[in-house]
C-alpha positions as CSV (number, residue, x, y, z in Angstrom):
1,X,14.4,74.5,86.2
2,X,11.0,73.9,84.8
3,X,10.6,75.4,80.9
4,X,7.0,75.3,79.0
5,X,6.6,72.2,76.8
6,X,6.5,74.7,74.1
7,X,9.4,76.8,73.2
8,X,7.7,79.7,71.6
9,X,5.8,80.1,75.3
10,X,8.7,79.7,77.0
11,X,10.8,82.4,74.9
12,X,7.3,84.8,75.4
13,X,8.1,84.9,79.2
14,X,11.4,85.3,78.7
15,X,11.5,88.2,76.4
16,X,8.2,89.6,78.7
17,X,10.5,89.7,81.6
18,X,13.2,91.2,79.3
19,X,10.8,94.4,78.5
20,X,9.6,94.3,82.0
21,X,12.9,95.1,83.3
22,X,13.4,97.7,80.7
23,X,16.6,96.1,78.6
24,X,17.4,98.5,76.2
25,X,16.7,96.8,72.3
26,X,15.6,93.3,73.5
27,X,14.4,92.8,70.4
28,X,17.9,92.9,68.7
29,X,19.4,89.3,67.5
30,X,22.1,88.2,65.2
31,X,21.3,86.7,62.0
32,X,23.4,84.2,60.8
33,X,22.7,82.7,57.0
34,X,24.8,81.1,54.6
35,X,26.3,83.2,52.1
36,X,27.0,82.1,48.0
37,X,30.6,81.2,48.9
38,X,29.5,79.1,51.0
39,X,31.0,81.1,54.2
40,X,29.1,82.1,57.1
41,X,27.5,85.9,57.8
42,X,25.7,87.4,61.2
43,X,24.8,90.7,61.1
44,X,22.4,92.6,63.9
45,X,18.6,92.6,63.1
46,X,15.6,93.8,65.1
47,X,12.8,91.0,65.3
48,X,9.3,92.4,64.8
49,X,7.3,90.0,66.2
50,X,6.5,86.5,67.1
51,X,3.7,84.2,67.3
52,X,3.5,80.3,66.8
53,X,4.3,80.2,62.9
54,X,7.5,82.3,63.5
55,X,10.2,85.0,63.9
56,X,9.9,88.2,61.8
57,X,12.4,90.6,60.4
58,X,12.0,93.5,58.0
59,X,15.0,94.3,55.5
60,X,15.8,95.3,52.0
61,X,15.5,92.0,50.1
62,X,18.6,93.0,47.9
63,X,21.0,93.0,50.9
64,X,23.8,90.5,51.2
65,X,21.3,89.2,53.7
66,X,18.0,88.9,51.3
67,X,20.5,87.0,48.5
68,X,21.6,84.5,50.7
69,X,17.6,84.0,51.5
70,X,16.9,83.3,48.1
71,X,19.7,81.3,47.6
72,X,19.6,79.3,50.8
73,X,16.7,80.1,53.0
74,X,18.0,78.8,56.6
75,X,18.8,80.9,59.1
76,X,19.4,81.0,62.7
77,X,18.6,84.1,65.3
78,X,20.9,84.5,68.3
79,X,19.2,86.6,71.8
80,X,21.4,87.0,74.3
81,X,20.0,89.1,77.0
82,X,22.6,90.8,79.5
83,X,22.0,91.0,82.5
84,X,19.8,87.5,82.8
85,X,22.9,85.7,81.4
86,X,20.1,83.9,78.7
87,X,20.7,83.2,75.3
88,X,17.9,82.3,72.8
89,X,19.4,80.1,69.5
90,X,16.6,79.3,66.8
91,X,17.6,77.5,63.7
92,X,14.8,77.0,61.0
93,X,13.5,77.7,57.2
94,X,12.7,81.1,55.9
95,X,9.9,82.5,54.1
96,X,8.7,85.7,53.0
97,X,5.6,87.3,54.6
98,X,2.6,88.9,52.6
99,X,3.0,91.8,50.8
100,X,0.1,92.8,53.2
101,X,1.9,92.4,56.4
102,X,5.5,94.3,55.2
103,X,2.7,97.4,54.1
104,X,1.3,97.3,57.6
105,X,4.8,97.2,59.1
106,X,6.2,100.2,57.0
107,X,3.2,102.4,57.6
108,X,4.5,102.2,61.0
109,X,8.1,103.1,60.4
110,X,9.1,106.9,61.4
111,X,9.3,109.1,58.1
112,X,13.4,108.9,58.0
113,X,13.5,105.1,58.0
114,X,10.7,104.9,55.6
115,X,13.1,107.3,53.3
116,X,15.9,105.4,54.0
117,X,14.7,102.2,52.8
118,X,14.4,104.0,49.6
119,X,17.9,105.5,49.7
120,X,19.7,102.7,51.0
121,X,20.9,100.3,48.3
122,X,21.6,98.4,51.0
123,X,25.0,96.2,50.9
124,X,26.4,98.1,47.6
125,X,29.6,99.9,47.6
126,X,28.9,103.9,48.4
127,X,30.7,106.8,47.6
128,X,30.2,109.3,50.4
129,X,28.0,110.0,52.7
130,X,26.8,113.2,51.3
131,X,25.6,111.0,48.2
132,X,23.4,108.8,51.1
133,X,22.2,112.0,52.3
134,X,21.4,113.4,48.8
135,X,19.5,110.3,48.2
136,X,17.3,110.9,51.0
137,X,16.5,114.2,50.3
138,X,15.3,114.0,46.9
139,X,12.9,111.0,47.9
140,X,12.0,113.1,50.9
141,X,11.3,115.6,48.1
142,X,9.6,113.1,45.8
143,X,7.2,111.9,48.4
144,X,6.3,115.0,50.2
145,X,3.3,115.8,51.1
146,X,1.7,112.2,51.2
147,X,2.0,108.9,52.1
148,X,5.6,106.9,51.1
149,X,4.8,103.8,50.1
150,X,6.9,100.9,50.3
151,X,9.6,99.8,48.3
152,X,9.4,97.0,46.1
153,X,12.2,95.6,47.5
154,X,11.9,96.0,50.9
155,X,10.1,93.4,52.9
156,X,9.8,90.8,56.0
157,X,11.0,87.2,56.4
158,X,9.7,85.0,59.1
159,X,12.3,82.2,60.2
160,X,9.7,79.2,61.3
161,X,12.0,77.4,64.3
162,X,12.6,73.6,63.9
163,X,15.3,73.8,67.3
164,X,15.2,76.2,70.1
165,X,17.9,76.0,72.5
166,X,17.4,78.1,76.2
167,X,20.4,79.0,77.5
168,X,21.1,80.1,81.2
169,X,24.5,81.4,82.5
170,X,25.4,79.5,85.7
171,X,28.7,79.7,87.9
172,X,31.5,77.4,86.8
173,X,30.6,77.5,83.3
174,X,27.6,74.8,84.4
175,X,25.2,76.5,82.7
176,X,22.2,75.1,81.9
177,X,20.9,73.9,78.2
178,X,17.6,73.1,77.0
179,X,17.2,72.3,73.4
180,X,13.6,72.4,71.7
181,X,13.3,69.9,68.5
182,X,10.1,69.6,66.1
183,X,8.6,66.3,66.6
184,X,5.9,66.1,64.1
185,X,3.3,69.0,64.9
186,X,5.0,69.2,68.5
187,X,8.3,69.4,70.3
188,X,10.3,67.2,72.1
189,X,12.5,68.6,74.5
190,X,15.8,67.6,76.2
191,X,19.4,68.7,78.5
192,X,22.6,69.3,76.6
193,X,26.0,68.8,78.8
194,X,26.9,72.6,78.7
């Protein structure tokens, strides 16, 4: 099996050919981080985008997620793309993007997520629905008839990979494994038994 030397071209074809076969949310990955007690969390995410300085994720930076950021700011992001059998792991550092780039992102959010990033106190304990719902309608109410801007504590992170590891389902459980490693400015790249 012949990968690109560099893993953020090789996971561009692979997540190309994902789209190209029309795979329902292959943008969706598991976040993992490091929580205060010290215990492990994943939770489901949608990546945004990718390019050579990163992985990028949008949420509301008071989450359970955004606190372990601060406090820790390594993640890792988990693909796993039925039906190719490939799984994408990427462990690295975090890092806030611009304010800039989260206000381009949420202009393009539709209206109801764009109020719900508002709504959401995302994490803390809730009542009832019906008081989610009321929260959305009186910021649906607030902003209506312009723009909503976004919150001030909703933003993006982009995880900068140090590994990469390409996974590919085989028979037998012989699957193959190709881990990525930063090497100074470029990668060194290498088989793990699977």
């Amino acid at each position: 099996m012949d990968l690109h030397k560099n893993p953020i071209s090789q996971f561009r074809l692979w997540f190309s050919e994902v789209v190209k076969n029309g795979l329902k949310f292959p943008e969706a990955c598991l976040l993992s981080t490091i929580e205060a007690d010290n215990f492990p969390d994943g939770r489901m995410v949608l990546m945004k985008g990718f390019d050579e300085e990163g992985f990028v994720f949008y949420t509301n930076l008071n989450s359970a997620k955004g606190e372990a950021l601060r406090k820790n700011p390594c993640a890792a992001l988990t693909f796993y793309w039925e039906p190719f059998s490939w799984q994408v792991r990427i462990q690295g550092e975090v890092t806030a993007v611009s304010d800039a780039e989260a206000d381009d992102y949420f202009t393009t959010r539709p209206k109801g997520s764009q109020l719900g990033a508002w709504a959401s106190d995302q994490s803390s304990p809730l009542k009832s629905r019906e008081e989610l719902v009321e929260r959305v309608r009186r910021y649906d109410e607030k902003f209506s008839g312009r723009e909503i801007p976004r919150p001030p504590h909703w933003g993006g992170y982009r995880l900068s990979p140090r590994r990469m590891e390409f996974w590919i389902g085989r028979e037998d459980r012989l699957h193959d494994r190709l881990l990525y490693e930063r090497d100074g400015d470029g990668w060194r790249c290498g088989r793990l038994y699977p």
